[in-house]
N, C-alpha and C positions, 0 to 999 in steps of 0.2 A: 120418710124412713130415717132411722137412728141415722147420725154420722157415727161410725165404728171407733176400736179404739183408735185404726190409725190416723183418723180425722183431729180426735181429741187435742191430740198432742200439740198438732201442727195447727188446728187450727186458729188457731194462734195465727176427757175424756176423758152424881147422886144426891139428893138433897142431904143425908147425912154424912158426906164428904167421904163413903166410901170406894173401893178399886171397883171398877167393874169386873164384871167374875170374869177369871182367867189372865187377868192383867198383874204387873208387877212394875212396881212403881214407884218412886221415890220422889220427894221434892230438891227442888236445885237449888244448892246451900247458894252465896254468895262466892265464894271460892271456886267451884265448879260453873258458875255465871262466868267468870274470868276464865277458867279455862274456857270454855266456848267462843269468849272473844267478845263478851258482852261485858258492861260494866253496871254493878248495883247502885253506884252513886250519880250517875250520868245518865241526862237527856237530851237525846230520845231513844236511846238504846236498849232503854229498861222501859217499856209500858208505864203508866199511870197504875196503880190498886184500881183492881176495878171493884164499880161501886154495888154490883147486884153480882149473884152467881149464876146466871145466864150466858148461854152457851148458842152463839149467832149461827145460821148455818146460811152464808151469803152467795146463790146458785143463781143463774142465768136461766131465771125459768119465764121471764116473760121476752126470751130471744127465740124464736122459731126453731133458727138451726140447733139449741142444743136443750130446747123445753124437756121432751124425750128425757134424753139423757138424764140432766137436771132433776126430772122429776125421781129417776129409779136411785138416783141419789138421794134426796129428800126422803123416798117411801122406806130405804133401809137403812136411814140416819135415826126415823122417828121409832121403827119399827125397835130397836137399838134402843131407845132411848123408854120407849115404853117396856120393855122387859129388864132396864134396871130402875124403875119406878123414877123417870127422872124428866119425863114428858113437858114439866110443869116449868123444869128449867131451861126450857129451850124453844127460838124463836126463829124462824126464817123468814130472811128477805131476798125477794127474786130482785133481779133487775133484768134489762134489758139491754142492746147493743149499746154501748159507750156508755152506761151509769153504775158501771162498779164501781168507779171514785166513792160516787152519791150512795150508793149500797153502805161500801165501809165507813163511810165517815158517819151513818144513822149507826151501824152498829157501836161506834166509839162513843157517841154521844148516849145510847141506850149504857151504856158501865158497862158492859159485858166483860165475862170472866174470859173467855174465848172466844175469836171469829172461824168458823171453815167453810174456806174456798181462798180464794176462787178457783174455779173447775177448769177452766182456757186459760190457754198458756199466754194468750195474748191480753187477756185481761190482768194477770199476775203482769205482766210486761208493762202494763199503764201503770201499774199501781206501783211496781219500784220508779220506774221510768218520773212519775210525778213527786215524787217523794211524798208519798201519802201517807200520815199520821195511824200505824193503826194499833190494833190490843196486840196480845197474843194472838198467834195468827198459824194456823194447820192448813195450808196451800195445800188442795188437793191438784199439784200437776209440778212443773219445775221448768226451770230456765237452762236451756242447752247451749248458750252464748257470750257464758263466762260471766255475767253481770253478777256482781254480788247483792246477794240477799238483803235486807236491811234485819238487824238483830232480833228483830221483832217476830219473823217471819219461821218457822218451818214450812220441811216439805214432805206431803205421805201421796207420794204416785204411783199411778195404777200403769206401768209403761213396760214396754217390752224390753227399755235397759234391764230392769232389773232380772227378768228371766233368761236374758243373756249370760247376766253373770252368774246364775243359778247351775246354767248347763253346761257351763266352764266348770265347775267346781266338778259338777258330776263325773264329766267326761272323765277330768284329772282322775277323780277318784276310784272310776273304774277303769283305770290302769293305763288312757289311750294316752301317748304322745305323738300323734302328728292326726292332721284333720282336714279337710277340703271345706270350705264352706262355698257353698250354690246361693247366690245371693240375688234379689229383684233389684230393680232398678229406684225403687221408692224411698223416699227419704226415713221413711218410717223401717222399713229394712236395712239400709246400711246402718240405720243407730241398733238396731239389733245384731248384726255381725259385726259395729264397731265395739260396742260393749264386750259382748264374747271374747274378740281379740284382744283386749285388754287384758281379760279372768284371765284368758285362758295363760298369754304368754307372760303375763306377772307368776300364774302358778306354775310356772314352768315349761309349758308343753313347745315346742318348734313353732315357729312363725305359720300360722293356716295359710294354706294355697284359696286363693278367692278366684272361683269359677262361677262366671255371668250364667245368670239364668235365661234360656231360650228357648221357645214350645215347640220348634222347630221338631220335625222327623232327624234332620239331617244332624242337626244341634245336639238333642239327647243321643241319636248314636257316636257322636264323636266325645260328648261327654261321660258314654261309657269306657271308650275307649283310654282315656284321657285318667279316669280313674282307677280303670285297669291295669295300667299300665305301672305304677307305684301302688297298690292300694294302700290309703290311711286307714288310722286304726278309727275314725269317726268321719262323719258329714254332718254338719249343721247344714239344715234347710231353713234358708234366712228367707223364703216363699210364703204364700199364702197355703191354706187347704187345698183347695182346688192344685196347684199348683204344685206342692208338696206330690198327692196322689198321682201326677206326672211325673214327676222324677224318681220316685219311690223304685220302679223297675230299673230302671238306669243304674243303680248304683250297686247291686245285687243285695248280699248280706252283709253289709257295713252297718256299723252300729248309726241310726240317722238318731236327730235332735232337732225338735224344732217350740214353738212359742205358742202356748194355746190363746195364745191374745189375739194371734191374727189368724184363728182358725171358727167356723162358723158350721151349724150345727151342719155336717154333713149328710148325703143320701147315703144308706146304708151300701151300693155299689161303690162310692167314691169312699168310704170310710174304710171297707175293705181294702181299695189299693194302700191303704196309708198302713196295715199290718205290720208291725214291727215297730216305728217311728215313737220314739219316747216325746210326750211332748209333756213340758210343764204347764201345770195348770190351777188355777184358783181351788182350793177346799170346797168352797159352795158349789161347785160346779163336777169337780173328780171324786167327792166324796159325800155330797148333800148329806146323806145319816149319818157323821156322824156325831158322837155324843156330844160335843160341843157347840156346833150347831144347831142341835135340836130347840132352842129355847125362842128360836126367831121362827117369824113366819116365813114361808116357801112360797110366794106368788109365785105366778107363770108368766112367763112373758116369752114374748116371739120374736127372740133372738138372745144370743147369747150373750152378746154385745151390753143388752140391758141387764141380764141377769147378774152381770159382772160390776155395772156400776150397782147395784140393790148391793150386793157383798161391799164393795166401798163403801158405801155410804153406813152401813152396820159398822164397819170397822172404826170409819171417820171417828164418828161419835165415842167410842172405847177409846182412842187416842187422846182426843178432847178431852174427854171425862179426867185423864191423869192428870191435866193444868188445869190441879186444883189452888194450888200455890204457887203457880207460875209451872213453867217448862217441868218436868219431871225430869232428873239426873241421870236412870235408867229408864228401861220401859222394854217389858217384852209380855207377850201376846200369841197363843195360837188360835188365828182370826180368820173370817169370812173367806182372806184375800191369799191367806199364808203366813207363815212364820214372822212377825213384825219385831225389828230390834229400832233403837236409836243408835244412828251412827253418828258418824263425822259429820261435820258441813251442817248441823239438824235436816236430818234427813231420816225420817222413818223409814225404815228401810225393808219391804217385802221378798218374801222367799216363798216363792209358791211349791205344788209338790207334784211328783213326779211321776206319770201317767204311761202307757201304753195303749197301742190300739192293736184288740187282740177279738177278730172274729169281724172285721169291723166296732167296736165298741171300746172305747177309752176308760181303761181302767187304772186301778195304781199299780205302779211299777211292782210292789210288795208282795199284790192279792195270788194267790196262788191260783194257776195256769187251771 
C-alpha cells in the first residue's frame, strides 16, 4: 500500500526556452541572487553552467517503500513534460535506500540544467547533512529542524503546513476571531495545527484553545460540552477523515476547517457526517475540469494519496521548466497542486483551494448550493 502523505514527510511524500503555459517567470539577475543570500561570484553557492538543458528528475523508485509514490510522481512529471513538448529534455534516475548521494552526483556529472527531488525528507537530510555538490536543485519535500538549505537548493512541498496556513487566512478572512482546534496525537497533525497557530495569531486572531482528540463516548460528550460552553467562531479538525466525521456532531454549527491531505476517499455514509466541514484541497482533485487542467492526462488510481502526488509531479516540472537561466526571480502558477508563488527561504509556496462537503460530496466553497 502507498505510504500516505503523512508517511512522506516523516518518513524521513521547453526546448525553445519558453514559460510553460500559465506560468510567470523571470530570470534572477545577479542583484536579486544577493538578495536571496546567494552570491554570483562564489563557490559553491552558485552552481557550475550547466553544460546540457536537461532537467533530472531524481525519485526513490527502486526503494519499496516509496516506488508507488515515486512512480505517480515520475508519471505526472512526464505527462507535464509531454504536453509542453519538452519530453526530450528530460531524464530520470531512481535510486534506492541510501544512494541518493550516488543518484545526485550522476545527475551533476550529466550538466543538467535542473535536479528534482528528492521526494523523503530523509533523503534531502543526507544530502545537506553530507554536503553534496549539487545543480540547481526543486526539493520536492523540506526540512522541519532548522538546518539551513545549501544555496543551491529550493523547496516545492506537498505538506499539510502549507494548508494550515491557507485556512488561517480563511478563517481571518471570514470574520472568525477565536477558534478551538481538536488536534491527534500524530506528529503529522501537530505540524498542521502548529502551522495554523502561526497564520492564524500572526493575523491576528486570539490565541486557539488546543483540545486532544478522543473517540471516547464519554470524551466527545464532554467535548461538546466544553465547546459549548464559550463557543468559538471556528474549529480546525487537525484529525484524519474517519476521525473528522466523529467529531463533526460534537461541535454542532461551528464553522469546522480541516486539510484534504489527510483525508481519503471516503464511504459516502462517512462523507455525509463530514457535511459542512470546509476542507482545502488540491485543484486536480476539487476541480479535475477545469480549463487549466484539461491539457494533462487524468489516470485513475486507487487512492487519493496517489492522485496527489500525479498533480506534484505535473506541477514539479512547470516549476523546473522556469530555471531556465538559473532560479527565476518571481514565479506564479495556477497549478495541479494550487496557487504556486515563490516565497522567502526559496520555497515554492502552495495554496490549495477551498472545498465543502455538501450531500456527502466535496465541492468548492464558490459552486452554488
Amino acid at each position: 500500500m502507498l505510504p500516505s502523505p503523512q508517511a512522506l514527510p516523516d518518513a524521513t511524500p521547453l526546448p525553445d526556452g519558453s514559460a510553460a503555459p500559465g506560468t510567470e517567470a523571470a530570470p534572477l539577475s545577479p542583484d536579486a541572487a544577493l538578495a536571496l543570500g546567494t552570491s554570483p561570484g562564489s563557490a559553491p553557492s552558485i552552481p557550475a553552467a550547466p553544460t546540457t538543458n536537461l532537467i533530472a528528475l531524481v525519485l526513490p523508485l527502486e526503494e519499496p517503500a516509496f516506488a508507488r509514490a515515486a512512480s505517480a510522481v515520475r508519471d505526472g512529471f512526464l505527462d507535464a513534460a509531454n504536453v509542453a513538448g519538452a519530453a526530450a529534455n528530460c531524464i530520470v534516475i531512481g535510486h534506492g535506500r541510501g544512494d541518493v548521494v550516488a543518484a545526485f552526483e550522476s545527475a551533476r556529472a550529466k550538466g543538467v540544467r535542473v535536479a528534482v527531488g528528492p521526494l523523503v525528507r530523509d533523503d534531502l537530510k543526507k544530502l545537506v547533512s553530507e554536503a553534496v555538490e549539487m545543480p540547481w536543485t526543486l526539493a520536492l519535500n523540506q526540512l522541519d529542524d532548522g538546518t539551513r538549505l545549501p544555496p543551491a537548493v529550493f523547496t516545492f512541498p506537498l505538506t499539510v503546513e502549507s494548508d494550515g496556513r491557507t485556512l488561517a487566512r480563511r478563517a481571518l478572512s471570514q470574520g472568525a476571531h477565536s477558534i478551538d482546534v481538536i488536534e491527534g496525537d500524530s506528529p503529522l497533525m501537530k505540524r498542521f495545527a502548529g502551522s495554523f497557530a502561526i497564520e492564524w495569531t500572526n493575523g491576528g486572531g486570539s490565541a486557539p484553545s488546543a483540545l486532544r482528540f478522543d473517540a471516547s463516548p464519554e470524551a466527545l460528550t464532554d467535548l461538546r460540552r466544553v465547546i459549548g460552553r464559550k463557543a468559538p467562531d471556528a474549529v480546525l479538525l487537525a484529525v484524519n477523515g474517519e476521525r473528522a466525521a466523529l467529531v463533526k456532531p460534537f461541535i454542532g454549527g461551528i464553522d469546522a476547517y480541516a486539510s484534504g491531505l489527510v483525508f481519503e476517499r471516503p464511504a459516502l455514509a462517512l462523507a455525509r457526517d463530514l457535511d459542512g466541514v470546509r476542507v482545502v484541497e488540491i485543484p486536480w482533485l476539487l476541480t479535475p475540469d477545469a480549463p487549466e487542467l484539461a491539457p494533462f492526462t487524468h489516470p485513475e488510481f486507487d487512492s487519493d494519496s496517489l492522485a496527489r502526488l500525479y498533480a506534484l509531479g505535473i506541477d514539479a516540472f512547470r516549476v523546473a521548466d522556469a530555471f531556465r537561466d538559473g532560479p527565476p526571480a518571481r514565479f506564479s502558477l495556477d497549478g495541479a497542486t494550487g496557487r504556486i508563488t515563490l516565497g522567502p527561504g526559496h520555497e515554492f509556496q502552495r495554496e490549495g483551494r477551498l472545498g465543502i462537503f455538501r450531500a456527502g460530496v466535496l465541492v468548492p466553497l464558490d459552486a452554488t448550493p
